[in-house]
C-alpha positions in Angstrom: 4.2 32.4 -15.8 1.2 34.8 -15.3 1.2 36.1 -11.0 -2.2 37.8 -10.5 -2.3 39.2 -13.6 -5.4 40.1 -16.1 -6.0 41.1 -19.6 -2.7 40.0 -20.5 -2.0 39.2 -24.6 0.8 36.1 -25.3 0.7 35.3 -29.8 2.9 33.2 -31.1 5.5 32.1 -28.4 7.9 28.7 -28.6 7.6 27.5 -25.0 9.3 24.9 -23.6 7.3 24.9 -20.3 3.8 25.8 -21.4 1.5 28.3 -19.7 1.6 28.9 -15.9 -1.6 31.0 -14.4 -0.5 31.4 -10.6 -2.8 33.3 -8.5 -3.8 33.7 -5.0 -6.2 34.9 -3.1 -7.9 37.7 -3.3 -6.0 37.5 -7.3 -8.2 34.1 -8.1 -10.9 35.6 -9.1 -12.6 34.5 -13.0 -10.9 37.8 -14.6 -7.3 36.4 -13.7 -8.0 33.5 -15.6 -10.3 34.5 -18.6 -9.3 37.7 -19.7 -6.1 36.9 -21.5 -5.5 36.4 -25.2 -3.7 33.5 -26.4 -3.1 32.5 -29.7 -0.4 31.1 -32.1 1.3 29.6 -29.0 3.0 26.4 -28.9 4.7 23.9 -26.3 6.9 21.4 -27.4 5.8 22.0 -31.1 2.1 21.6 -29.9 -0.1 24.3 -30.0 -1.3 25.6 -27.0 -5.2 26.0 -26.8 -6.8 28.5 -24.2 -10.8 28.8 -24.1 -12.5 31.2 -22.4 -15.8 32.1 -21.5 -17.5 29.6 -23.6 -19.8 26.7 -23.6 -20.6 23.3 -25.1 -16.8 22.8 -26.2 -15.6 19.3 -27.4 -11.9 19.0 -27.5 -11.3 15.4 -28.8 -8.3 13.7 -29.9 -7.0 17.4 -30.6 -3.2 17.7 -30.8 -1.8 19.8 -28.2 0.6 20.8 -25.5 -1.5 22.3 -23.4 -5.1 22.9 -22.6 -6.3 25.9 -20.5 -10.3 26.5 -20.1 -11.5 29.3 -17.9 -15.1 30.2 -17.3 -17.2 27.6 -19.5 -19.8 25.5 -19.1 -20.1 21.6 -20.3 -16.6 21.1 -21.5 -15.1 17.9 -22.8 -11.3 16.7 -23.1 -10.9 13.8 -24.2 -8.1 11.4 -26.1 -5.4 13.8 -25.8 -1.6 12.6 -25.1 0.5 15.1 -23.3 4.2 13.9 -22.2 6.5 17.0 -22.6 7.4 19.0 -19.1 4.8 21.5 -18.6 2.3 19.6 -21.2 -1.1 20.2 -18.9 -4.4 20.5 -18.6 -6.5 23.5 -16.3 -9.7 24.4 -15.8 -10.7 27.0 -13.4 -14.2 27.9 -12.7 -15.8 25.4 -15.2 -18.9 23.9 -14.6 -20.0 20.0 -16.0 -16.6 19.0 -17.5 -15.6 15.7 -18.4 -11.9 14.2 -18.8 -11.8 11.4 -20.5 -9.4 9.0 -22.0 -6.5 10.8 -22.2 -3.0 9.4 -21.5 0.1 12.1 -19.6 2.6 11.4 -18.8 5.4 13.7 -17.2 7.9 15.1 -14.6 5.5 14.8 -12.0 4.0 17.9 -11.8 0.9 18.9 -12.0 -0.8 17.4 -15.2 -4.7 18.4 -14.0 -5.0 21.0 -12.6 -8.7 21.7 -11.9 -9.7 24.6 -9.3 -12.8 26.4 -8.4 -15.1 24.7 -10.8 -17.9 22.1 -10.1 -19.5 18.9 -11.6 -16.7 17.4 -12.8 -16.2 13.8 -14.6 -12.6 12.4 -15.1 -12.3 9.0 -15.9 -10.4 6.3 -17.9 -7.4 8.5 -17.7 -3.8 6.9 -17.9 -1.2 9.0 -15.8 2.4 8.1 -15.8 4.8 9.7 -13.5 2.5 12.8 -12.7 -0.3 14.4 -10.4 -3.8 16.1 -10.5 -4.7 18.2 -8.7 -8.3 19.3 -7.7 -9.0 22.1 -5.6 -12.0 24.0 -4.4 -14.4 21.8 -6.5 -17.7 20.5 -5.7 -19.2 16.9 -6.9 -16.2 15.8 -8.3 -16.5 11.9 -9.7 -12.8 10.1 -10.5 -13.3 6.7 -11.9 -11.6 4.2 -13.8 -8.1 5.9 -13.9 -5.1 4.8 -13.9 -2.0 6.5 -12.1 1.5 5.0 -11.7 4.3 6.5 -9.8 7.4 8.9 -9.6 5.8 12.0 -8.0 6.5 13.3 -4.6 3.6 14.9 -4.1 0.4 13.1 -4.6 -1.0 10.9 -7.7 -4.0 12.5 -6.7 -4.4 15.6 -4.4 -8.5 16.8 -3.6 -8.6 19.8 -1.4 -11.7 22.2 -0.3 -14.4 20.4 -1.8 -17.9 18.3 -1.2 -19.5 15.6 -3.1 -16.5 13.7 -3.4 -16.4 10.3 -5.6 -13.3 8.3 -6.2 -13.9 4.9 -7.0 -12.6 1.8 -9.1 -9.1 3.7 -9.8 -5.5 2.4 -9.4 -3.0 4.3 -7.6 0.6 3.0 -7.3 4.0 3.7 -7.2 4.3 7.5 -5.6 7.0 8.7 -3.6 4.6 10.7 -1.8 0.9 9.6 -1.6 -1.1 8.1 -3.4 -4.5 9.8 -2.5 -5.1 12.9 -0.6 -7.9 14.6 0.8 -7.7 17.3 2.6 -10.6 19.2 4.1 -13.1 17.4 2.4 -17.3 17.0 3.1 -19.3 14.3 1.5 -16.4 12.0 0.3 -16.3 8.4 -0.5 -13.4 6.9 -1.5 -14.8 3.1 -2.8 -13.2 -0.2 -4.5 -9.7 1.1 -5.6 -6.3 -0.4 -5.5 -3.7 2.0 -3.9 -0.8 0.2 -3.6 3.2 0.5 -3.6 3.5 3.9 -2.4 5.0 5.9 0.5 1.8 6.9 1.9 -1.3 4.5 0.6 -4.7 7.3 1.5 -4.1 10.4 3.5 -7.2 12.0 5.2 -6.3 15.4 6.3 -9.8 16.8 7.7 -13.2 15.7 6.9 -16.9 15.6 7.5 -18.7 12.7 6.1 -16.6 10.3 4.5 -16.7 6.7 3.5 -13.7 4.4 2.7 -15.1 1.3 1.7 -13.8 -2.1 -0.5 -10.6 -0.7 -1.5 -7.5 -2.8 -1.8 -4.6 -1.2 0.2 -1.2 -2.8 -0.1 2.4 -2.9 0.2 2.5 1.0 1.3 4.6 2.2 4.1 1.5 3.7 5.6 -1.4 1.8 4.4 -4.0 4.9 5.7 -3.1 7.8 7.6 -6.2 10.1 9.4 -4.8 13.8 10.6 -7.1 16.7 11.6 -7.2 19.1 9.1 -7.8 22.7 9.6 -11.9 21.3 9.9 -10.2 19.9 13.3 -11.6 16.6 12.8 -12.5 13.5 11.1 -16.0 13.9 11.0 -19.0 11.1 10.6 -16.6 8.5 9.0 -16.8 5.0 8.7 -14.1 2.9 7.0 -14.7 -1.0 6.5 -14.5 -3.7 3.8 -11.1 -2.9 3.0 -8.4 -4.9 3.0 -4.8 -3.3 4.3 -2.2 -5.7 3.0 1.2 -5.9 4.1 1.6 -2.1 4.7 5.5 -1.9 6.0 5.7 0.9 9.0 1.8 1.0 9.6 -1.3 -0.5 8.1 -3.5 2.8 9.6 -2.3 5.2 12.2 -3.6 8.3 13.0 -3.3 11.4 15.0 -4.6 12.6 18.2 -8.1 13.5 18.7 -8.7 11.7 15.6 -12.0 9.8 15.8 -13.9 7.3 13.7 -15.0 3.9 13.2 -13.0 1.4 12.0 -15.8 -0.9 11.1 -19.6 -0.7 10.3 -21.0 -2.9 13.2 -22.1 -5.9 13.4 -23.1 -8.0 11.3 -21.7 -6.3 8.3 -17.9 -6.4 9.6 -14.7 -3.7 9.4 -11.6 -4.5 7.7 -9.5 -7.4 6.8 -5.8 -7.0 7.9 -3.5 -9.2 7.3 -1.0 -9.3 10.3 -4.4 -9.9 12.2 -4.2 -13.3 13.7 -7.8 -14.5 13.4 -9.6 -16.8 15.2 -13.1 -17.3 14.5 -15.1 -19.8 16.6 -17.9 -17.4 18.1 -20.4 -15.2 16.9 -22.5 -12.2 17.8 -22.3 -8.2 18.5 -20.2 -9.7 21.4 -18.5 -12.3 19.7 -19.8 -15.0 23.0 -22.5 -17.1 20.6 -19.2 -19.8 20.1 -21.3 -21.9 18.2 -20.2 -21.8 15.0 -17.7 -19.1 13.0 -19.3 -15.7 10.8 -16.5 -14.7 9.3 -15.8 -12.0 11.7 -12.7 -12.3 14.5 -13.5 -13.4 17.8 -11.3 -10.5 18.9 -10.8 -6.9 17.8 -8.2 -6.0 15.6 -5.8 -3.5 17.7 -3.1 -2.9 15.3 -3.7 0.7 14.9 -1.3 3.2 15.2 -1.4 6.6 17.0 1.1 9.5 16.2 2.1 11.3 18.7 4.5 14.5 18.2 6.9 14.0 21.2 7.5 9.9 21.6 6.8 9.4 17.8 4.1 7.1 19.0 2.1 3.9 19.9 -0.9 1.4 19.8 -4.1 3.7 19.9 -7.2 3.2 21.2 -9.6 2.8 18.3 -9.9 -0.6 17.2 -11.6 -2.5 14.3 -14.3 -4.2 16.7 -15.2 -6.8 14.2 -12.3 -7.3 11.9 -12.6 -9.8 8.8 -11.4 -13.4 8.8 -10.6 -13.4 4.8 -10.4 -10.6 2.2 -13.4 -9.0 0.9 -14.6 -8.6 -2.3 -14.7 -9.5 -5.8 -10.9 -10.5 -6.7 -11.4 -11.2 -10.3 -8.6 -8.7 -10.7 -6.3 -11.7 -9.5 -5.9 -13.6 -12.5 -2.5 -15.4 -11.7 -2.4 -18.3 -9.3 1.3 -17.2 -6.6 4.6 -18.4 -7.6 8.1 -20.0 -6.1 11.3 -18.2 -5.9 14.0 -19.8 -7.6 15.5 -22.2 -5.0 12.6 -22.2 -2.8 13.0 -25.5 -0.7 11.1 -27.7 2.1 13.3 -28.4 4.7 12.2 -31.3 7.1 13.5 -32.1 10.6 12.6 -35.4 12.3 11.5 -34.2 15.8 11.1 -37.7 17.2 9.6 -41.3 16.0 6.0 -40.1 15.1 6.9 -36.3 14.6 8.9 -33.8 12.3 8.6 -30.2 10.8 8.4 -28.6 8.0 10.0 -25.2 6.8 9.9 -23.0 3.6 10.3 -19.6 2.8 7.3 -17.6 1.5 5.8 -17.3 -2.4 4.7 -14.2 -3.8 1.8 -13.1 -6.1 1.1 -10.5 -8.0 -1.7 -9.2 -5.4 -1.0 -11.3 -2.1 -0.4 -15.1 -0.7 -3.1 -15.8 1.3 -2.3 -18.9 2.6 -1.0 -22.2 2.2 -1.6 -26.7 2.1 0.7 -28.6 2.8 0.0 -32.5 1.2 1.2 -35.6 2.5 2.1 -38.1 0.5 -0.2 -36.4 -2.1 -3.2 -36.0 0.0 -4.1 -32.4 1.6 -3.5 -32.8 5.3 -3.9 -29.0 6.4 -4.5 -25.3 5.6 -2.5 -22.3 6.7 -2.5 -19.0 6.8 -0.6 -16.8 4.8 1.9 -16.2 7.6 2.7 -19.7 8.2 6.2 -20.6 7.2 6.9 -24.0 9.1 4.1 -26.6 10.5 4.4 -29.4 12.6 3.1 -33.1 11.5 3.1 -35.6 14.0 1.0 -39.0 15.0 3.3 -40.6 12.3 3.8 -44.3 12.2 7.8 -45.1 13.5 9.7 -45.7 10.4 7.4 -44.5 8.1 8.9 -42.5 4.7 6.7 -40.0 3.9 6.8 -37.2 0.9 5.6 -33.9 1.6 4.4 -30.7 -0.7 3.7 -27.4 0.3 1.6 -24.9 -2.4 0.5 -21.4 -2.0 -2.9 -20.0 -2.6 -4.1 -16.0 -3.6 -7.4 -13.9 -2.8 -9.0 -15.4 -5.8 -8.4 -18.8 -5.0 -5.6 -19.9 -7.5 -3.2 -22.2 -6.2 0.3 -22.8 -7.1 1.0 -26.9 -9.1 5.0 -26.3 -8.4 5.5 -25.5 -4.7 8.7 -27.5 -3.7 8.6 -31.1 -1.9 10.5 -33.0 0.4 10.6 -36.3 1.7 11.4 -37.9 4.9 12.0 -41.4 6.9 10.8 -41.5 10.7 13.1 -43.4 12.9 12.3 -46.4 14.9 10.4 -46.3 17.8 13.3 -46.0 20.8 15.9 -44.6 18.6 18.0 -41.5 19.2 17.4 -38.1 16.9 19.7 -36.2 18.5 23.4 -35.9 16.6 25.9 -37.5 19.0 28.6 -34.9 20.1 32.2 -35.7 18.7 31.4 -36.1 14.8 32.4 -33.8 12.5 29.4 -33.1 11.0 28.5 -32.1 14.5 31.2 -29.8 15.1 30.5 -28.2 11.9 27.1 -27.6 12.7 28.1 -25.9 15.9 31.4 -24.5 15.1 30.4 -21.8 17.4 30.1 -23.7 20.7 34.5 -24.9 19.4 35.4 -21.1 19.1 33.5 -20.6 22.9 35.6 -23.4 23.9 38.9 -22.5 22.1 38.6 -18.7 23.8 38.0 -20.4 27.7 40.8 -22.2 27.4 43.0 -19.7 26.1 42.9 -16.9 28.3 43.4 -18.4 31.7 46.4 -20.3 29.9 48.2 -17.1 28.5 47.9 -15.6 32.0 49.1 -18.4 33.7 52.0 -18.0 30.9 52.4 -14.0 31.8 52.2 -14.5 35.5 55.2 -16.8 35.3 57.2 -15.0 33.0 57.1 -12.1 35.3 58.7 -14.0 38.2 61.4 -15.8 36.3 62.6 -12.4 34.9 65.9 -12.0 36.7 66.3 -8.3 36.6 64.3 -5.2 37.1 63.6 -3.7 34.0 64.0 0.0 33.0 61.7 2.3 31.7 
């Protein structure tokens, strides 16, 4: 590891670990990253390559351990696989780099590490149980990668920049977050799928950011908005996204945290989905209730505000005009949602033109989004996705019907195999109720026997105590 140190000559060294350059301020200056020599070094048996104060370099399909660029201009990585520990790549104070195609995987440290540089392309990247890191860095694009878990920190950590792009990327699996931005101006953050992950997108500090079309799901947070030492989220808007089944909170935020939660109307905010929508009206106001838009008729309050003493509660911004169904293009979503094995349809008869039906949800590789339930083969109603029973009534007395229920995704596959049921309806008059006194009564209720059983029990052993006490013919002894 190098500490604020220049001018410093390293030839022909095994490493294990690779190359660390850790500086600080006022030690990160250019000369404490390109003044060194480096050469005949290896990590893991792969040479480690440092370039310095150069320009125009193409480093393609290149084997090696480690890559370390200070000071150039129009650099190019590309096609490299790095999977030991400490197998990296930094660039500090570069200007138009591109990082493309390369596949790391690692201990989940920090694989990129990019700081003070500008103009910088990484895409098509496959990271596997690792980080980058991009710090102080202007017009920064991230597209197309692809990161997948087992790193505390973040999959992807931008700090102290502007220009900001990260788009069409997906994110899943950390322990920590998925993204995070901290102190960031300019940022838009469009059309990825961050999923799966302790914390979904973390927004420490901003001015000017978008979040727009991206696919947020199963996270414990979904999106969490905090301050930052800028003291502020900052001209933000957030909308088109959908927040998916996001455990502890789909967004929260912390106090004195303000921005919109949707871009007016008629374009719409977010689609959530433990919203319970009803759309029957239209308008800024929602009062035009002639017809649905696609927009809820009420505002989506599910947000969640921190607060440092009482942990915290609903907060006060709201998604004024949150979407009915998911947004955007879900050709992603190529498989139609499938049945646990042993999923069942329960039906119980209600009364002589009524019963209900129960099952227990299917899943999907992205998300159920709702279900039909047939009747004797013919679709007789649509559900939302968190519909689990449903009531059918206006039956005909004595009537045996068969009933299916199937589940439905984003993309609009539906399920062939869902599991059915059938039922007869008792006659008009007759009784639905199990009589009392049957044994498949009592074992339906076995609990209401043991409330019983205990009653009777105790004022009887008193009764027995009380009278053994008087019949006791002598005084005892202690």
């Amino acid at each position: 590891m190098l500490i604020a140190a220049t001018g410093i000559t390293l030839t022909d060294n095994v490493l294990t670990k690779g190359v660390l350059i850790s500086t600080y301020a006022p030690f990160d200056t250019p000369p404490f990253y390109d003044s060194h020599t480096m050469t005949g070094n290896t990590v893991n048996g792969k040479p480690v390559l440092y370039i310095a104060r150069c320009s125009g370099t193409n480093i393609d399909g290149t084997s090696a351990g480690e890559v370390i660029v200070a000071s150039c201009t129009n650099i190019r990585v590309a096609n490299l696989r790095l999977s030991g520990a400490g197998e990296r790549i930094m660039m500090v104070y570069v200007n138009q780099a591109s990082i493309v195609g390369n596949n790391i995987s690692g201990d989940g440290l920090n694989s990129i590490e990019i700081l003070h540089s500008s103009n910088l392309q990484m895409t098509g990247n496959d990271l596997n149980r690792t980080s980058v890191s991009i710090s102080n860095t202007d017009n920064v694009t991230l597209a197309g990668n692809l990161g997948t878990g087992g790193t505390s920190s973040s999959i992807v950590a931008i700090s102290a920049g502007s220009g900001i792009f990260v788009s069409n990327n997906t994110l899943e699996g950390s322990t920590g977050a998925a993204l995070s931005l901290v102190n960031v101006v300019n940022a838009t953050v469009a059309g990825n799928w961050v999923s799966d992950s302790a914390n979904g997108v973390v927004v420490s500090g901003s001015n000017g950011l978008n979040i727009t079309a991206n696919n947020i799901v199963r996270n414990e947070l979904g999106l969490t908005l905090d301050l930052g030492s800028l003291n502020g989220i900052f001209n933000g808007v957030i909308y088109h996204n959908n927040f998916v089944d996001n455990s502890q909170h789909q967004a929260a935020y912390y106090p004195q945290v303000v921005t919109a939660f949707d871009d007016g109307y008629p374009w719409g905010g977010n689609f959530w989905s433990d919203y319970r929508a009803i759309d029957n009206c239209s308008g800024p106001q929602q009062n035009i209730c002639t017809g649905p838009d696609g927009i809820g008729d009420r505002p989506y309050t599910g947000l969640w505000e921190f607060q440092y003493r009482t942990g915290g509660s609903q907060g006060t911004l709201v998604d004024r005009y949150p979407l009915v169904d998911a947004y955007g293009n879900l050709s992603w979503d190529t498989a139609p949602p499938s049945w646990p094995s042993g999923s069942a349809l329960t039906v119980s008869v209600v009364n002589s033109t009524d019963l209900t039906l129960q099952w227990k949800g299917a899943v999907d590789d992205a998300w159920v989004s709702g279900y039909r339930i047939y009747e004797d083969g013919t679709l007789s109603a649509n559900l939302p996705r968190y519909y689990q029973n449903y009531t059918v009534a206006h039956l005909s007395p004595g009537s045996m019907h068969t009933f299916k229920v199937e589940a439905g995704d984003l993309a609009r596959h539906w399920s062939t195999d869902g599991p059915s049921a059938s039922a007869t309806l008792p006659q008009a008059g007759t009784s639905t109720s199990q009589p009392l006194l049957t044994l498949s009564w009592w074992m339906a209720n076995w609990y209401i026997g043991l409330l019983i059983g205990a009653a009777v029990a105790f004022p009887v052993t008193w009764i027995c105590l009380v009278r053994r006490r008087k019949l006791w013919p002598f005084p005892r002894k202690d």
